[in-house]
DODRENRO-911561 format. One record per residue (C-alpha): residue number from 0; x, y, z; residue in three letters. Coordinates in steps of 0.2 Angstrom, whole numbers, plus 2048, in hexadecimal, padded with zeros to 3 digits. Last residue first. Layout:
! residues N
ATOM,k,u,v,w,r
ATOM,NUM,X,Y,Z,Ala
...
END
This chain:
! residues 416
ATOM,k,u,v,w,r
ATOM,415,85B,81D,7B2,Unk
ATOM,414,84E,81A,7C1,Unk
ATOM,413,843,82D,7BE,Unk
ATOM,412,83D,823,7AC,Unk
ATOM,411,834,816,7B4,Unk
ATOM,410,826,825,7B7,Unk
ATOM,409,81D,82A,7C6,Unk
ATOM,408,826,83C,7C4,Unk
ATOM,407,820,83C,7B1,Unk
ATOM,406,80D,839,7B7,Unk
ATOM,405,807,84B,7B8,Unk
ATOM,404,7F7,84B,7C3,Unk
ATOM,403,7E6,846,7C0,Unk
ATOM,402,7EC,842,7AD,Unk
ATOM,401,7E3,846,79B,Unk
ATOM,400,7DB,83A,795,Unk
ATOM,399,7E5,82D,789,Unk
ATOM,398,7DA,81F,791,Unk
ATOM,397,7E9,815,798,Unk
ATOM,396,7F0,825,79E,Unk
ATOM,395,7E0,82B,7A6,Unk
ATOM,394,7D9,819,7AB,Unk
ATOM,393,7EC,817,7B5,Unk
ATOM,392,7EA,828,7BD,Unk
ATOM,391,7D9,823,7C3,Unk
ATOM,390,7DE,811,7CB,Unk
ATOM,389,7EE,81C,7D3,Unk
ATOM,388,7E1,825,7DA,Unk
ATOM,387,7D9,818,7E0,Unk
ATOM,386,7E6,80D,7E7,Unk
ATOM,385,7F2,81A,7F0,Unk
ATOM,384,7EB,816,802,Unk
ATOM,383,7EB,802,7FC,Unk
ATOM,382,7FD,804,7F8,Unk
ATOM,381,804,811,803,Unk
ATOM,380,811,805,80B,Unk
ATOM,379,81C,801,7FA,Unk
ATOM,378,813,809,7EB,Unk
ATOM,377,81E,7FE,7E1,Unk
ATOM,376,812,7FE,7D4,Unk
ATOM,375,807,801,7C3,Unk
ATOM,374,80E,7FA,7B3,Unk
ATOM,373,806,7FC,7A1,Unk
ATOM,372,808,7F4,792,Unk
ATOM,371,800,7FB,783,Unk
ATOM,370,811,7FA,778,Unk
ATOM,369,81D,7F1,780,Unk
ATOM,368,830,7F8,77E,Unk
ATOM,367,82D,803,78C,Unk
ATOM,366,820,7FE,798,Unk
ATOM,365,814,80D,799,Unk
ATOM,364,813,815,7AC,Unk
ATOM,363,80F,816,7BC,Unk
ATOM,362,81E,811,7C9,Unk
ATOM,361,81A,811,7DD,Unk
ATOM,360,825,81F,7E8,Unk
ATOM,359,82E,81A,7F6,Unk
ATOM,358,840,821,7EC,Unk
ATOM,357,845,80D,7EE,Unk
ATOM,356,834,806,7E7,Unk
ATOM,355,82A,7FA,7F1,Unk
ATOM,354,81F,7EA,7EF,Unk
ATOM,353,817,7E7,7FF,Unk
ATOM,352,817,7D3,804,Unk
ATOM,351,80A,7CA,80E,Unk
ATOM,350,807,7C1,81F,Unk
ATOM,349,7FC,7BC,82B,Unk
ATOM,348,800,7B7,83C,Unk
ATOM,347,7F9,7A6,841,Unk
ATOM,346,7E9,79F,84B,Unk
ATOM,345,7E2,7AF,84A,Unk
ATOM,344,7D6,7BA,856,Unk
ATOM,343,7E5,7BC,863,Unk
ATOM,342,7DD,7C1,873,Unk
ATOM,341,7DC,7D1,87C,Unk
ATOM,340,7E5,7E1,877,Unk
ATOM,339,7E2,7EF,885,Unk
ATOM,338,7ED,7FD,87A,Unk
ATOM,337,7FC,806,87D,Unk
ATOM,336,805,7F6,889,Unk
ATOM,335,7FF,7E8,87D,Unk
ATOM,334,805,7F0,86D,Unk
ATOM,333,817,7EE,876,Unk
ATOM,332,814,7DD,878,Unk
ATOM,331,80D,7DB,867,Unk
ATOM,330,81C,7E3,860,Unk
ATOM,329,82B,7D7,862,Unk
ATOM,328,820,7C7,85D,Unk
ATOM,327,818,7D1,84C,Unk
ATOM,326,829,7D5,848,Unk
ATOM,325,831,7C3,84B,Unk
ATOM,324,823,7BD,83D,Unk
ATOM,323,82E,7B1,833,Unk
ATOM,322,823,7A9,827,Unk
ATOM,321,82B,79E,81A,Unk
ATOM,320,832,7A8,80B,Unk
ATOM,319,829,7AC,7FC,Unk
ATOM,318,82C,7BD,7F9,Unk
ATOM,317,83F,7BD,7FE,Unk
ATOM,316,843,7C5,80F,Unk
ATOM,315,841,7DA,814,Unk
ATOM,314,836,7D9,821,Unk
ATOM,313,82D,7EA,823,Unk
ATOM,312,823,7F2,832,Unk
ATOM,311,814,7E7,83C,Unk
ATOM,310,805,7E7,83C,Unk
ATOM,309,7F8,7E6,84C,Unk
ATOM,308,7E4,7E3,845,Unk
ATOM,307,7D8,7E7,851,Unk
ATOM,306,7C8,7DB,84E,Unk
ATOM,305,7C1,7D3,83F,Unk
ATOM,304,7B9,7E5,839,Unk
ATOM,303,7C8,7ED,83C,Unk
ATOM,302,7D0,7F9,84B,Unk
ATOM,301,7E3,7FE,846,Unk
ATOM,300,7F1,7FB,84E,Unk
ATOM,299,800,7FF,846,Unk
ATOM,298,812,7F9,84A,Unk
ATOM,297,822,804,845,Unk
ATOM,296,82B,804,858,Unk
ATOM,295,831,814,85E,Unk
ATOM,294,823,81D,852,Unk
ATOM,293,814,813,857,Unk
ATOM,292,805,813,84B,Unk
ATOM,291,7F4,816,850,Unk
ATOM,290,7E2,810,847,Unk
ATOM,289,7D4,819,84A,Unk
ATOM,288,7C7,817,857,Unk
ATOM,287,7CE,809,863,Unk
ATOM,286,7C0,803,870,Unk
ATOM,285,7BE,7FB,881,Unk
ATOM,284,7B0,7F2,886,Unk
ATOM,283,7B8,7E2,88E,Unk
ATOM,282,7CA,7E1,888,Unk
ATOM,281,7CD,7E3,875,Unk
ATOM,280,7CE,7D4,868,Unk
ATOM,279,7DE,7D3,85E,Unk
ATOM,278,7E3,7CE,84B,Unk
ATOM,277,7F3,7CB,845,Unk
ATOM,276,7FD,7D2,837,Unk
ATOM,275,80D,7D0,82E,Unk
ATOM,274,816,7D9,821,Unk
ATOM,273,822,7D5,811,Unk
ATOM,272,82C,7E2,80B,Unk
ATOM,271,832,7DE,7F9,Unk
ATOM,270,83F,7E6,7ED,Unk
ATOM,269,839,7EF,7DC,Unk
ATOM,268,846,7F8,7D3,Unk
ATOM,267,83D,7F6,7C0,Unk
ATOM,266,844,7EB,7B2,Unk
ATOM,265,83A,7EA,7A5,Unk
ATOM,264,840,7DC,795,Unk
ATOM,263,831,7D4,792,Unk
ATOM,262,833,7C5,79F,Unk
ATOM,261,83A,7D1,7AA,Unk
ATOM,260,827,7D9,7AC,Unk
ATOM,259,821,7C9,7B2,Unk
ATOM,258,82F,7C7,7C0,Unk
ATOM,257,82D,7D9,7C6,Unk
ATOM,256,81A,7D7,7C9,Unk
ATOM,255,817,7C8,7D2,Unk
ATOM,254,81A,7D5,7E2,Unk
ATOM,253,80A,7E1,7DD,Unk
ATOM,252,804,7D8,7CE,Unk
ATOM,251,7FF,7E8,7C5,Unk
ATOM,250,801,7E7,7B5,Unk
ATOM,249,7F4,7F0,7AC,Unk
ATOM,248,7F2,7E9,799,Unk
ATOM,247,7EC,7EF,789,Unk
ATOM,246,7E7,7EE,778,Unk
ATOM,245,7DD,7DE,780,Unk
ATOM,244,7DD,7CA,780,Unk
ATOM,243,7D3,7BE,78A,Unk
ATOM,242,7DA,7AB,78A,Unk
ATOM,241,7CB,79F,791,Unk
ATOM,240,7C0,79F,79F,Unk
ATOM,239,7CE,799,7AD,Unk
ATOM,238,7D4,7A5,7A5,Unk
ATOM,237,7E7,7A8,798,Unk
ATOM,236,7ED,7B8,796,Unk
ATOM,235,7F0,7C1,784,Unk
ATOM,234,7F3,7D1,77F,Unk
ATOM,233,7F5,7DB,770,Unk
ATOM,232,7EF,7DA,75E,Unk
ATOM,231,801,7D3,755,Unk
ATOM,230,804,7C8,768,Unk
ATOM,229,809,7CC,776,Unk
ATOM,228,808,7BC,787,Unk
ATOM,227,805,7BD,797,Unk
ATOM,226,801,7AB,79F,Unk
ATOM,225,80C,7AF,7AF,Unk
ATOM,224,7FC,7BD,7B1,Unk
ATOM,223,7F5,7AC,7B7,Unk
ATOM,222,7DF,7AC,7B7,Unk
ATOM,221,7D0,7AF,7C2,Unk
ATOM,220,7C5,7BA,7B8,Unk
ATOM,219,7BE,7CB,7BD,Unk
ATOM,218,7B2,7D3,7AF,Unk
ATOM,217,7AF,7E1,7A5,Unk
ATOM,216,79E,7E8,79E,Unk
ATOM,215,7A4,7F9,7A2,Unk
ATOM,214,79A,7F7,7B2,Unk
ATOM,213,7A3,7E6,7B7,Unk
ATOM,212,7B1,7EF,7BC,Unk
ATOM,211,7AB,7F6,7C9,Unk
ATOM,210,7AB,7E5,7D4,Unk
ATOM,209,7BD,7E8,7D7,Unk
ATOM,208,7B9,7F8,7E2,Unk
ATOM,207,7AD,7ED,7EE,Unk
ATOM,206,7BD,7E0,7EE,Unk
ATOM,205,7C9,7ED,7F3,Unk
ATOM,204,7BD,7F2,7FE,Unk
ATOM,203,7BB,7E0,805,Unk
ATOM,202,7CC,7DD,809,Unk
ATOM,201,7D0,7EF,810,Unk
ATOM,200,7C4,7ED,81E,Unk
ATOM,199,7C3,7F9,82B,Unk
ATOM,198,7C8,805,81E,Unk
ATOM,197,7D2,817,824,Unk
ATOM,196,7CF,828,821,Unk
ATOM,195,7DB,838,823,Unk
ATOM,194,7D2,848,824,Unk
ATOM,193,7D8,849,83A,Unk
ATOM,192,7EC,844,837,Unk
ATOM,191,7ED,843,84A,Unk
ATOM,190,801,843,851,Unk
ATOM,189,803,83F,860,Unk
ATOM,188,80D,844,871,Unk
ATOM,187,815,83A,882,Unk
ATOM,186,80D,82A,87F,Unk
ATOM,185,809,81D,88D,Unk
ATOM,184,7FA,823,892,Unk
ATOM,183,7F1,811,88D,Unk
ATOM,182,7E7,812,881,Unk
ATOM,181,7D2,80F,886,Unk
ATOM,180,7CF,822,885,Unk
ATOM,179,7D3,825,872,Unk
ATOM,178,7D2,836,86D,Unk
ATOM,177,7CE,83D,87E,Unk
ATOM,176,7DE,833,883,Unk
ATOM,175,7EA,83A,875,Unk
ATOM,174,7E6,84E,87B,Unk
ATOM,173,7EB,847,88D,Unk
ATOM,172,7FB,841,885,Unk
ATOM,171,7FF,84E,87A,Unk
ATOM,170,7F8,852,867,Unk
ATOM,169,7FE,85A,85A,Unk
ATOM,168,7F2,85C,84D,Unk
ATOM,167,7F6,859,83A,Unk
ATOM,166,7ED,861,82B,Unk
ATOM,165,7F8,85B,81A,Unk
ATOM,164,7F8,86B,80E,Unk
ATOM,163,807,867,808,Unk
ATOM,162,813,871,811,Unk
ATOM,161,809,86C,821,Unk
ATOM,160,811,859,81D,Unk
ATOM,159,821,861,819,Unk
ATOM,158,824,868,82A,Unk
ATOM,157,81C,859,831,Unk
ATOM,156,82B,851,82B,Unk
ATOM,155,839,85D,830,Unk
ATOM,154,830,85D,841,Unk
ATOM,153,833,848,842,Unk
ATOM,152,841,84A,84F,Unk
ATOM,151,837,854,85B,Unk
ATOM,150,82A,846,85E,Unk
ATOM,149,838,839,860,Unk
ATOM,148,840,843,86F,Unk
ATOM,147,830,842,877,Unk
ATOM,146,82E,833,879,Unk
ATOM,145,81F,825,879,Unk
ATOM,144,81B,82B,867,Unk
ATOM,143,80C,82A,85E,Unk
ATOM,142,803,82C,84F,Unk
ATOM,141,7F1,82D,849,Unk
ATOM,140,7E6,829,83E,Unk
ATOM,139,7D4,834,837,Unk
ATOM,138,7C4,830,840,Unk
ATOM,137,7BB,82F,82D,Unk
ATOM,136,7B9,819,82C,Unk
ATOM,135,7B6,812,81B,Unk
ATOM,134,7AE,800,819,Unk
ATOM,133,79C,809,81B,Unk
ATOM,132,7A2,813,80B,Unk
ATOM,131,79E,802,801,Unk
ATOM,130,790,802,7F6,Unk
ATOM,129,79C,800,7E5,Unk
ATOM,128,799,810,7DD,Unk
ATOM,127,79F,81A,7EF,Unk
ATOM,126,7AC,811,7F3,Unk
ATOM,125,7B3,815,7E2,Unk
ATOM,124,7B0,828,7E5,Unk
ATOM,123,7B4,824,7F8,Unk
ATOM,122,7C6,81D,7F3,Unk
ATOM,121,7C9,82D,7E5,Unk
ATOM,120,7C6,839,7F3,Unk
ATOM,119,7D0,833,7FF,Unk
ATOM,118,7DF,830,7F5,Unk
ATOM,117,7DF,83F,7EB,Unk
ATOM,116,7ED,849,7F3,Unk
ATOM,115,7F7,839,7F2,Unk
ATOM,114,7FB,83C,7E0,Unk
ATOM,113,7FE,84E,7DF,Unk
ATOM,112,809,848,7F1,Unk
ATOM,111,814,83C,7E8,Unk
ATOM,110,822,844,7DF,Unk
ATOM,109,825,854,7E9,Unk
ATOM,108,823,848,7F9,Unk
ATOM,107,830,83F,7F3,Unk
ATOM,106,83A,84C,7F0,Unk
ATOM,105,839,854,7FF,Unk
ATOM,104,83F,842,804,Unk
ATOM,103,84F,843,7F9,Unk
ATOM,102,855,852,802,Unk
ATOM,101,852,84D,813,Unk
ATOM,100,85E,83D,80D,Unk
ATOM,99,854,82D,80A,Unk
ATOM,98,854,829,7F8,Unk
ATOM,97,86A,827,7F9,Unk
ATOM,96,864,817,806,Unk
ATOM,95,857,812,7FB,Unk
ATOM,94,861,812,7EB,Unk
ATOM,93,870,807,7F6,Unk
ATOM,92,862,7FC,800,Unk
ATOM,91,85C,7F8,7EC,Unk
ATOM,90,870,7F4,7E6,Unk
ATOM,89,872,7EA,7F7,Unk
ATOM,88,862,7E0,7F4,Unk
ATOM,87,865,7D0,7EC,Unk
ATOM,86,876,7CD,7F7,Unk
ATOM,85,86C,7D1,805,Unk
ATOM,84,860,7C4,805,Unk
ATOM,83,868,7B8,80E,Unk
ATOM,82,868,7C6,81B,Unk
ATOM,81,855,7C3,81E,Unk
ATOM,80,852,7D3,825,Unk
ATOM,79,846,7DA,833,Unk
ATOM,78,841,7EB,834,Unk
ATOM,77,838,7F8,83F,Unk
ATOM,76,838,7EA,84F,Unk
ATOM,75,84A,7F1,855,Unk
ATOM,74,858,7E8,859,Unk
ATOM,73,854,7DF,84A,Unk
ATOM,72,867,7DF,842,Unk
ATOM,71,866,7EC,834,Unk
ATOM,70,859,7F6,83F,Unk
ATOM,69,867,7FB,84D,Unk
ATOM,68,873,7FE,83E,Unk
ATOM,67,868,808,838,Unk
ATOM,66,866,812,848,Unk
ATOM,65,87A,814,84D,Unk
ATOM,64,87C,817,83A,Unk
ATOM,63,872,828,838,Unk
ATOM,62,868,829,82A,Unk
ATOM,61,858,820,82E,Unk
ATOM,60,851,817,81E,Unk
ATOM,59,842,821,818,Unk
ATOM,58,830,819,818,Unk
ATOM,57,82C,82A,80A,Unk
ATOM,56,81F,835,80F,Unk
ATOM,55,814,837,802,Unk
ATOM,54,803,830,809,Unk
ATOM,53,7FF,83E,814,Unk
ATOM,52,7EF,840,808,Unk
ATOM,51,7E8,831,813,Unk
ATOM,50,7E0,820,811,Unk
ATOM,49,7E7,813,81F,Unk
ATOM,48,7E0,801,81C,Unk
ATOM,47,7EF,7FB,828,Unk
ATOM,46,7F3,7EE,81D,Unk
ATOM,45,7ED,7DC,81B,Unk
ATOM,44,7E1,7D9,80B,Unk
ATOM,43,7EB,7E3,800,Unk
ATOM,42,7F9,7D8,800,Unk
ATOM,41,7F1,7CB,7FB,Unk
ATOM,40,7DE,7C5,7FC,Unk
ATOM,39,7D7,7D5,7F4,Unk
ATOM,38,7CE,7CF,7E4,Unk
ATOM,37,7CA,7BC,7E2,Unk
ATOM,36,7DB,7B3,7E0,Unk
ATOM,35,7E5,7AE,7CF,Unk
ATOM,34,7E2,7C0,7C9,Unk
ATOM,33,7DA,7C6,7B9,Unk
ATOM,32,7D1,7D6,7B7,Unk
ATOM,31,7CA,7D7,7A4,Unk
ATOM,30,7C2,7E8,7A1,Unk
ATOM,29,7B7,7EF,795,Unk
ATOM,28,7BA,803,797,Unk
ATOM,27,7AD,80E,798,Unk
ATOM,26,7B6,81C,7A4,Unk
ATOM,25,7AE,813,7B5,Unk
ATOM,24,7B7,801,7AE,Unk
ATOM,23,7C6,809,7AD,Unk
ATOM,22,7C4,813,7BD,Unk
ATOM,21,7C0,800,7C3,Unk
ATOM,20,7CB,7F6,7BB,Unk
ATOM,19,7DC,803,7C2,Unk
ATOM,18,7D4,802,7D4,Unk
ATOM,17,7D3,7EE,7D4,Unk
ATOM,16,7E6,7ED,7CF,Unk
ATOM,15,7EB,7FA,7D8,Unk
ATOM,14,7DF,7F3,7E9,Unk
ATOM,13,7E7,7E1,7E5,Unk
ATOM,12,7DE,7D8,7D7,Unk
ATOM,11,7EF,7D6,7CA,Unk
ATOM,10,7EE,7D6,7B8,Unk
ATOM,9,7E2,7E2,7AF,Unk
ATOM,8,7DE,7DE,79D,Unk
ATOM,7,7D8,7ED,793,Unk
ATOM,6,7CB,7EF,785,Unk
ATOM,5,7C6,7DE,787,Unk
ATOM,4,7C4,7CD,779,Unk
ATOM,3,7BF,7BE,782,Unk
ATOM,2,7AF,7C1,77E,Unk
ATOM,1,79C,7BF,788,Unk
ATOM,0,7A4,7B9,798,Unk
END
C-alpha cells in the first residue's frame, strides 16, 4: 500500500460493498475496501444468486390473519421466529405490517423498479471488467405453484410486474417439464421470468467485482469498520496495514451496519432475516437449468457450481444466535419430491443474515449529521441482484455525478 491516504474508504465486502468500490474504482476513484473477511464470505456468499429487473416486489407480510397467524407459529416453512425476539421487533413487524397493503406494494415497486431496472446490466458491465461473465447463467428463473388456487392469487402481482416492463410467461405443467425434464410433474402452473439471470456462484462474482477496485489504484485491506473514527480531514479506520483515512466513507456492513451507524447518532429501521442453505447432488444424469422457487412453501433451488443449492425463506432471530435450521429440515423433503436431490454435499447447513428494511426497499443516502458518510443497505432479499446498480448509484452520489435514477425514494428521509 503506497498511502494510507484514499479518496473513499468502503466498509463492508458483501456484493453492495464490493459493487460500490468497483463503480468507484471504474470512475477514477482511489479506493480503500476494508472487511474483516476476503470479499463475499457473508451473506452474499449464500443466496439464490438471482439477478432480475423483477427485483421490486416487496417480501409482503400476508394480510389475512388465518395465514399470518399460521407463519407466526411455524406451521409453515416461510418463517420461523425466535419469540425472544419479539419484544425487539414489534415496532419493525408494526411498519412492516402497515408496508404490506396492495396499496403500499405499488409503492414499493414505484420506489424500486428505476433501480432494479438496471440490475442485469450493471452485474454483466462489472462482470465483464473483472473476466467473470462465465459466473453468469442467461435461462432466466422460474416459479412454481403446486396449486392452482395460489397461481390465481398472485394476478394483482403479475399485474404489476407486466406494468413495468417485467416479461413473464405462464407456464402449465407440461410447459414446466419441457423447461426442466428431470422435476417432477408435481406442479399445477409456472411462472418463467425468461431475461432474468442468475450466478452459479455468487461468492466468487462478488469477489471478481471487488478485485475492480484495484484499477483506480485502490486496494482491499482486511480491517474492523468498529475502528471508524472522524477526525478534522475525514475518516479513519484502523488495517491490518495501518489506519487509512479518506473525505469519504461507504457503509455498507450489511447486518453490522445499524450498530456502527448508532455510534454517530443514525438510527435506520433495519431488522435481521437470517437464511440457510444446503447443498445437494442430483440423481444419475439428471439436470436443473435455472433455479425454481416454491410458492406454498418459500424454498429455492437453484443449480450452483458446488452442486444445487436449496435455501430456505427468513428467520427472524438475533444476528448471532446459534443455528436453528428447522426451515432448511421442513423444506428438503418437500424439495425432494420436485426435483431428484441426492446426497447432502455439506457436513452442516450454512447460514447468514439479510439485512432488511420494513417498506422492502434498501436505504441509499448521506448520513445526516456526518459529513461524507455514506450508507448503502437493507436491501433485504434482492441484495446480491441489486448489488451493482446500487454500486453505481452509490459512485454517482459519492462523485457529485448526476444519478442513474432519482435517489430521494431510497432516502432515510421516507422513515420520518
Amino acid at each position: 500500500m503506497s498511502s494510507s491516504r484514499f479518496d473513499v474508504i468502503v466498509l463492508g465486502a458483501g456484493m453492495v460493498g464490493a459493487s460500490s468500490a468497483a463503480q468507484l474504482s471504474l470512475r477514477g476513484a482511489r479506493v480503500a475496501l476494508v472487511d474483516r473477511r476476503d470479499p463475499g464470505e457473508e451473506t452474499s456468499f449464500g443466496n439464490s444468486g438471482f439477478i432480475d429487473a423483477a427485483a421490486f416486489m416487496p417480501h409482503v407480510m400476508p394480510r389475512d390473519l388465518k395465514t399470518l397467524f399460521a407463519r407466526a407459529r411455524g406451521k409453515t416453512p416461510h418463517v420461523h421466529l425466535h419469540v425472544a425476539m419479539l419484544p425487539y421487533l414489534l415496532g419493525w413487524l408494526s411498519r412492516y405490517w402497515r408496508e404490506s397493503t396492495p396499496e403500499r406494494v405499488v409503492a414499493a415497486a414505484e420506489r424500486l423498479s428505476p433501480l432494479a431496472a438496471h440490475s442485469v446490466t450493471e452485474h454483466r458491465a462489472l462482470a465483464k471488467e473483472g473476466g467473470a461473465l462465465d459466473l453468469i447463467r442467461d435461462t432466466g428463473v422460474l416459479r412454481g405453484y403446486r396449486r392452482r388456487a395460489t397461481f390465481e392469487e398472485g394476478a394483482a402481482d403479475r399485474d404489476l410486474l407486466r406494468r413495468h416492463g417485467i416479461e413473464i410467461r405462464e407456464l402449465d405443467g407440461a410447459q414446466l417439464a419441457e423447461l426442466e425434464p428431470c422435476l417432477s410433474p408435481v406442479m399445477e402452473r409456472a411462472l418463467w421470468h425468461p431475461k432474468a439471470c442468475f450466478s452459479v456462484n455468487p461468492g466468487a462474482l462478488t469477489k471478481s467485482h471487488a478485485g475492480l477496485v484495484t484499477r483506480g489504484g485502490g486496494a482491499f485491506i482486511r480491517g474492523d469498520a468498529a475502528t471508524l473514527t472522524r477526525g478534522a480531514d475525514g475518516w479513519k479506520v484502523d488495517t491490518a496495514q495501518g489506519p487509512v483515512s479518506a473525505p469519504q466513507v461507504v457503509v455498507a456492513l450489511g447486518p453490522w451496519a445499524k450498530e456502527l451507524l448508532a455510534r454517530f447518532g443514525v438510527r435506520v429501521p433495519i431488522a435481521i432475516k437470517r437464511g440457510y442453505h444446503m447443498h445437494f447432488s442430483l440423481q444419475g444424469n439428471a439436470t436443473l437449468s435455472r433455479p425454481i422457487s416454491e410458492s406454498e412453501t418459500g424454498y429455492v433451488l437453484s443449480p450452483m457450481a458446488m452442486g444445487v443449492r436449496l435455501t430456505t425463506g427468513a428467520e427472524f432471530a438475533d444476528r448471532d444466535a446459534p443455528p436453528t435450521p428447522v426451515q432448511l429440515e421442513a423444506c428438503e423433503p418437500v424439495a425432494r419430491r420436485l426435483a431428484p436431490l441426492d446426497k447432502r454435499l455439506q457436513p452442516q447447513p450454512w447460514l447468514g443474515a439479510r439485512p432488511c428494511s420494513p417498506d422492502s426497499s434498501p436505504i441509499i443516502d448521506a448520513m445526516p449529521g456526518n459529513p461524507g458518510m455514506w450508507f448503502a443497505g437493507g436491501h433485504g432479499h434482492w441484495g446480491f441482484g441489486l448489488g451493482a446498480v446500487t454500486g453505481r448509484l452509490v459512485a454517482e452520489l459519492v462523485g457529485g455525478a448526476t444519478p442513474c435514477v432519482d435517489p430521494k425514494p431510497l432516502g432515510l428521509a421516507r422513515f420520518g
